[in-house]
C-alpha positions, 0 to 999 in steps of 0.5 A: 184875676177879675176886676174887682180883685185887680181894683183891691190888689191895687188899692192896697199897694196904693195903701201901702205906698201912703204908709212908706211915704207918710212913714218917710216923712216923719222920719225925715220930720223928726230928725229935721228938727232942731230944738233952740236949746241945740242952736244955742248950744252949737252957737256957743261952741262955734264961740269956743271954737273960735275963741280956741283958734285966736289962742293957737294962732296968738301961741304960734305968734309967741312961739314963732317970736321965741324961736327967732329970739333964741336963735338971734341969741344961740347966733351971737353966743357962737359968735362970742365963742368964736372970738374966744377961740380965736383970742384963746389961740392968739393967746396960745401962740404968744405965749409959744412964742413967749417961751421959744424967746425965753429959751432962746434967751437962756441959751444966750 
């Protein structure tokens, strides 16, 4: 290889690498940029977002609030229940108690 054909082979490898790079650059030009309408699109949905995360975390709140509610609630009806079984079984044993007296009674 002479001189002059190292000097045109390095000239087109040079050409060439000037080609990628200003092909790279436009790539990365184009796809970099972003027009107003996209900004104003992703700033309203950002708003939305957090819009949609106040309404889950006010809905958690409820639900949270709810389930105390109900569980305070569903505690005192066992309780009452409890205290029904209890006066239901005094009940029982009196009236028990009741009839062995009245028997007891006739016998006599």
């Amino acid at each position: 290889m002479n001189r002059t054909e190292f000097i045109v082979a390095t000239a087109i490898i040079l050409f060439a690498a000037f080609c990628i790079g200003w092909f790279a650059h436009w790539l990365v030009h184009r796809f970099r940029r972003v027009s107003q309408a996209d900004v104003d699109q992703l700033e309203r949905m950002s708003q939305e977002l957090h819009e949609a995360e106040e309404t889950r975390d006010q809905a958690i709140t409820y639900l949270q609030q709810r389930e105390a509610e109900l569980t305070n609630q569903l505690a005192q009806t066992e309780a009452e229940l409890s205290a029904a079984m209890d006066g239901l079984r005094e009940a029982r044993q009196e009236a028990e108690e009741m009839r062995a007296y009245v028997e007891r009674m006739k016998q006599v």
